[in-house]
Residue frames relative to the residue before (quaternion, step in Angstrom):
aa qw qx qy qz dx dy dz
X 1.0000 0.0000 0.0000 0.0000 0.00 0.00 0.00
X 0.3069 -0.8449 0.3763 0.2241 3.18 -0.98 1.23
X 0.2540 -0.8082 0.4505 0.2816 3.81 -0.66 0.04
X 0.3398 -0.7955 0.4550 0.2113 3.09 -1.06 1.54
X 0.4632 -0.8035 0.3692 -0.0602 3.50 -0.76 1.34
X 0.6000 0.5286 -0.2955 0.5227 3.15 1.28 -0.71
X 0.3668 -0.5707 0.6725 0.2957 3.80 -1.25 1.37
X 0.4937 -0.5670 0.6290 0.1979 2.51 -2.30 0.54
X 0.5531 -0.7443 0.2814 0.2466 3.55 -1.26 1.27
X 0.5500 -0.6167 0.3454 0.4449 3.40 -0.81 1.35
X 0.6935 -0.3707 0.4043 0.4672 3.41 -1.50 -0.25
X 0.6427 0.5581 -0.2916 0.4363 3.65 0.64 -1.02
X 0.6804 0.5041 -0.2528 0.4681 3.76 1.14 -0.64
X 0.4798 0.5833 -0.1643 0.6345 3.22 1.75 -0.80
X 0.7847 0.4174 -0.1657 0.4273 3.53 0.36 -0.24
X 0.6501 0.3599 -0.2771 0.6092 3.38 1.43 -0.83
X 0.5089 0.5982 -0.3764 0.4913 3.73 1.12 -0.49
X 0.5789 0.6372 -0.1967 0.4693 3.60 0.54 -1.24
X 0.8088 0.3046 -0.1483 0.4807 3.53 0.59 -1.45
X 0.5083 0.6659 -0.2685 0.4755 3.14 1.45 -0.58
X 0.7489 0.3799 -0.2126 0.4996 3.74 0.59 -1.34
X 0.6428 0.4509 -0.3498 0.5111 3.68 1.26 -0.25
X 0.5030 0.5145 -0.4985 0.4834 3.99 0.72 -0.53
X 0.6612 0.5560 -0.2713 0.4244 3.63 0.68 -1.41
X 0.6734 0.5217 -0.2423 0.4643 3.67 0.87 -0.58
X 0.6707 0.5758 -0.1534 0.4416 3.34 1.21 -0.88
X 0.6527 0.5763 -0.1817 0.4569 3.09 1.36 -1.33
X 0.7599 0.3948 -0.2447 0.4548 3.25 1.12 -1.10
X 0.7304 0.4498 -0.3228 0.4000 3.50 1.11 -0.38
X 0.4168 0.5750 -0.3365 0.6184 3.32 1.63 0.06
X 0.6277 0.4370 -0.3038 0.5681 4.08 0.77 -0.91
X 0.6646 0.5160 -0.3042 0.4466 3.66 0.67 -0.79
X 0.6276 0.5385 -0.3158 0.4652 3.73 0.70 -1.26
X 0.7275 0.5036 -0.2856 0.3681 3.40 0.65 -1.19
X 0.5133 0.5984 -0.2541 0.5603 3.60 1.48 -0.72
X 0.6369 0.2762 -0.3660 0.6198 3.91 0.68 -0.95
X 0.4905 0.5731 -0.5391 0.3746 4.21 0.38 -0.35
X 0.6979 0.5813 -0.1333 0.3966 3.34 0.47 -1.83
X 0.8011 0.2840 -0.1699 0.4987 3.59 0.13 -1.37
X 0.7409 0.2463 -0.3423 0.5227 3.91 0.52 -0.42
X 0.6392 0.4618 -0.5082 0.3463 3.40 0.78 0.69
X 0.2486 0.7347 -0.4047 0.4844 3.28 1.97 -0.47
X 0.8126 0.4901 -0.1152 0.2936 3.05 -0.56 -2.45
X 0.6764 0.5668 -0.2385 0.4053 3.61 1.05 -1.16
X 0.6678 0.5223 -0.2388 0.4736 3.28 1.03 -1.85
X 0.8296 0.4401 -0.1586 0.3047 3.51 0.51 -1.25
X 0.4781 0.5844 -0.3218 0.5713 3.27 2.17 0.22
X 0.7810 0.3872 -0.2358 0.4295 3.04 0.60 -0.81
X 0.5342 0.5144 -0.4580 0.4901 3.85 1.25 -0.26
X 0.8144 0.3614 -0.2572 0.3743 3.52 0.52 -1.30
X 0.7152 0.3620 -0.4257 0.4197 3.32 0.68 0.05
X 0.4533 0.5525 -0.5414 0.4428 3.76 0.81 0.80
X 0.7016 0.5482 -0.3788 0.2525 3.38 1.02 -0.60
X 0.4462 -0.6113 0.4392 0.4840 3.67 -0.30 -0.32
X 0.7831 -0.4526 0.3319 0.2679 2.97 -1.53 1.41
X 0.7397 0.4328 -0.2236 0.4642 3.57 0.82 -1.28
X 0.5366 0.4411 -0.4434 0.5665 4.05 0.75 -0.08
X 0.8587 0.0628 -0.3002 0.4106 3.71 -0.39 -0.14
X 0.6196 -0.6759 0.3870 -0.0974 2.27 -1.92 1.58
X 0.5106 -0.6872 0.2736 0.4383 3.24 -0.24 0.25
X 0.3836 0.6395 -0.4162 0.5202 3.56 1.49 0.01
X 0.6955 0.3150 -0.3321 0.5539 3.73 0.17 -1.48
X 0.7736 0.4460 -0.3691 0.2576 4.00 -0.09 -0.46
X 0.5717 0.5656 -0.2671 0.5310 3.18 1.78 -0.09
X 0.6471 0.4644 -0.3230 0.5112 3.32 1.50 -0.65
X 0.4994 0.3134 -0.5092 0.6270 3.71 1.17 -0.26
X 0.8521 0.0477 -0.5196 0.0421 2.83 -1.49 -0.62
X 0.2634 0.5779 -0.6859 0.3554 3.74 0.85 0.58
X 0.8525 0.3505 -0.3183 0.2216 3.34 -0.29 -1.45
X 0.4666 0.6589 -0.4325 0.4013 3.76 1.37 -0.89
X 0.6651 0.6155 -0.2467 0.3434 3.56 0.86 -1.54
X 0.6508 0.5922 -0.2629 0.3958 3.29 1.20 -1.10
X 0.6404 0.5929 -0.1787 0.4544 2.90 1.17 -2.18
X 0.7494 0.3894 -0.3165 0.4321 3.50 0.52 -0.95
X 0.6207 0.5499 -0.3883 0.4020 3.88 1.10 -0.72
X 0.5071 0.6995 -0.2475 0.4386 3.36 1.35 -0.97
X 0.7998 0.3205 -0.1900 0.4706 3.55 0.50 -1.40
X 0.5256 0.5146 -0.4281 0.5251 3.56 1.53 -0.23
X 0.6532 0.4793 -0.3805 0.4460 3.88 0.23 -0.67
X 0.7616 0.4053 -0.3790 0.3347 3.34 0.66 -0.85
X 0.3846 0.8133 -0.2175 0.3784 3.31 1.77 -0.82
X 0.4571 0.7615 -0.0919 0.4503 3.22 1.67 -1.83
X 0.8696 0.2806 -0.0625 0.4015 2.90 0.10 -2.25
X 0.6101 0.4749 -0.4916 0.4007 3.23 0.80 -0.44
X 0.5002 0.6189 -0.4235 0.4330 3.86 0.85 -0.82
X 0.7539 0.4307 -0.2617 0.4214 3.40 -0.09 -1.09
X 0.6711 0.4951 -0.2400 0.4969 3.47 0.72 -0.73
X 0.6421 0.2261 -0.3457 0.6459 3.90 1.17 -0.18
X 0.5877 0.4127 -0.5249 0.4568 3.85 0.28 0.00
X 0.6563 0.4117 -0.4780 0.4139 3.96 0.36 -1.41
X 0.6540 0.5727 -0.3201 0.3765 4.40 0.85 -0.60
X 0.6851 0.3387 -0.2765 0.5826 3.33 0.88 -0.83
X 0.4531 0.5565 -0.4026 0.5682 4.30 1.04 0.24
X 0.4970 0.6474 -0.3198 0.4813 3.50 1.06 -0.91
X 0.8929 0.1800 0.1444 0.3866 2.86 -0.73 -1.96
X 0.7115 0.2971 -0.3701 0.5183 3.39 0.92 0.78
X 0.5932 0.6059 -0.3273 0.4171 3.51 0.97 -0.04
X 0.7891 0.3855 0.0532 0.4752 2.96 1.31 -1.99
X 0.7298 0.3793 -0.0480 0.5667 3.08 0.89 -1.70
X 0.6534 0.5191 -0.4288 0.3461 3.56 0.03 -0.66
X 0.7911 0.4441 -0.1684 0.3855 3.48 0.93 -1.48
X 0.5910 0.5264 -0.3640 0.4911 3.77 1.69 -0.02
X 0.7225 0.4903 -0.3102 0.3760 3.31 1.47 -0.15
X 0.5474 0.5989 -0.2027 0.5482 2.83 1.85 0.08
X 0.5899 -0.6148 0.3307 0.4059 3.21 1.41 -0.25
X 0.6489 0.5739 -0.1581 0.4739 4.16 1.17 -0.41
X 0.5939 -0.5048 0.5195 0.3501 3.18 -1.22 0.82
X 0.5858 -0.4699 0.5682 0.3364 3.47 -1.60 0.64
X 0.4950 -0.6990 0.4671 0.2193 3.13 -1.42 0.95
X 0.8353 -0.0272 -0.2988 0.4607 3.41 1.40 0.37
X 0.8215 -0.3392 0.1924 0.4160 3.48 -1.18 0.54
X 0.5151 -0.6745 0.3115 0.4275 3.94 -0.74 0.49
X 0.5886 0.4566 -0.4238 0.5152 4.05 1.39 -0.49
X 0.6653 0.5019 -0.4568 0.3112 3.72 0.39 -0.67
X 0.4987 0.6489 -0.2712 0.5066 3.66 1.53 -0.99
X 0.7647 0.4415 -0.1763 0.4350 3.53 0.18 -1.15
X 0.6128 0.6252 -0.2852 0.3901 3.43 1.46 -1.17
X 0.7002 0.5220 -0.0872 0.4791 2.93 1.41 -1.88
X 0.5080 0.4883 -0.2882 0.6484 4.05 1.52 -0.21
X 0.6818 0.2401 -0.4524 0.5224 3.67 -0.08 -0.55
X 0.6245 0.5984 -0.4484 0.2256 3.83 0.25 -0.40
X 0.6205 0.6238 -0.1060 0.4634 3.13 1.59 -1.33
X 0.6753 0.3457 -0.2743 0.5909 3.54 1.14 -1.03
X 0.6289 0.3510 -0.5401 0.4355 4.12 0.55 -0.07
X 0.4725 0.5477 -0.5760 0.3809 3.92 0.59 -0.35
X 0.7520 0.4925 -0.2727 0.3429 3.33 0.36 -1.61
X 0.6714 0.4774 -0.3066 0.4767 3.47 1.04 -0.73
X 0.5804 0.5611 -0.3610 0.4668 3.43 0.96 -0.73
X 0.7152 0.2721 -0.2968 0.5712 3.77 0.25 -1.44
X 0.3981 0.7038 -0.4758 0.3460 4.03 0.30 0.30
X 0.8220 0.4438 0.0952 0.3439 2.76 0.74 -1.99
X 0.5352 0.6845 -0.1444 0.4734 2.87 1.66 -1.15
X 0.6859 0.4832 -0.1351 0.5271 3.02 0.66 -2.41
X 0.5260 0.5690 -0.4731 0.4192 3.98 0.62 -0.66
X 0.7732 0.5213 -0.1512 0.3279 2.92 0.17 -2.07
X 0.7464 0.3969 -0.1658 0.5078 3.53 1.04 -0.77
X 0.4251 0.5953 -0.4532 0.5094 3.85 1.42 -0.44
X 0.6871 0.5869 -0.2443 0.3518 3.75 0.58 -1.38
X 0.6915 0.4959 -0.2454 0.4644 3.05 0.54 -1.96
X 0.4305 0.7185 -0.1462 0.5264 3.95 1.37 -1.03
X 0.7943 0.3076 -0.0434 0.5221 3.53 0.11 -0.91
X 0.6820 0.4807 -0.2286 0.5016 3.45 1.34 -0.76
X 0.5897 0.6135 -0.2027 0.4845 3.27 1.04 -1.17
X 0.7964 0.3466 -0.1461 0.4736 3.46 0.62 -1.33
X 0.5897 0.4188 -0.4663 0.5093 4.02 1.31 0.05
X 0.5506 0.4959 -0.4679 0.4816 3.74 1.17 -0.79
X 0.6500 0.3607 -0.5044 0.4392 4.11 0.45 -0.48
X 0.7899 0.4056 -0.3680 0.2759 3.78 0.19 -0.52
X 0.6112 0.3949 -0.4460 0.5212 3.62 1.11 -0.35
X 0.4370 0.4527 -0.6402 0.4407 3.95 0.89 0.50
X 0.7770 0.4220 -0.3259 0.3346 3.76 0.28 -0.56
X 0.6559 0.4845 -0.4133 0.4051 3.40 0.86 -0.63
X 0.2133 -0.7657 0.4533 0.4034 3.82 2.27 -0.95
């Protein structure tokens, strides 16, 4: 039988960790906001230019290049939407699964691989819609300059 060696972390380590896993929270929901800034300002600006124009000036090129890009912009702000979910569900899984029941005095309600299983799941969603919403924020943003330098020609 093996013996598990590693000390447990002072309070002060616990604390810089702590501040650490919240900066990290912030960053991304602050990285996110700016994305809903970006795409529904995209989505806005480029509604409101092309539909002032007459019907005859855009082309079927520029209208293919919106609604590509609108599609993105909007798939984008759903993924990111995603991530932010997952991130308050993978927390409130946290602190009620794990935490809630050591402060109470009880054995976690579930086993330490099923816990971990159910966490690594949560952080690939989050990484997935991350990634995704990136990939598609761009593709978005690209779509919609390829529709305006069709208009400006």
């Amino acid at each position: 039988m093996t013996q598990n060696t590693a000390k447990s972390p002072s309070r002060e380590e616990l604390d810089s960790f702590n501040i650490h896993q919240a900066d990290n929270r912030n960053r991304a929901t602050q990285l996110v906001n700016y994305a809903f800034i970006l795409a529904g300002g995209t989505f806005t600006t480029s509604v409101t230019v092309f539909a002032t124009k007459p019907k005859a000036e855009i082309t079927p090129a520029m209208a293919g290049y919106l609604h590509h890009g609108w599609y993105y912009l909007f798939t984008a702000t759903m993924c990111f939407f995603f991530m932010i979910m997952l991130i308050i569900l993978r927390d409130y899984f946290m602190a009620e699964v794990s935490w809630r029941p050591r402060l109470d005095g009880k054995e976690p309600y579930l086993t330490e691989k099923t816990y971990k299983t159910i966490y690594i799941l949560f952080e690939l969603g989050i990484l997935g819609c991350g990634i995704w919403g990136t990939i598609n924020l761009c593709r978005g943003l690209n779509q919609t300059m390829f529709a305006a330098m069709a208009l400006i020609g």
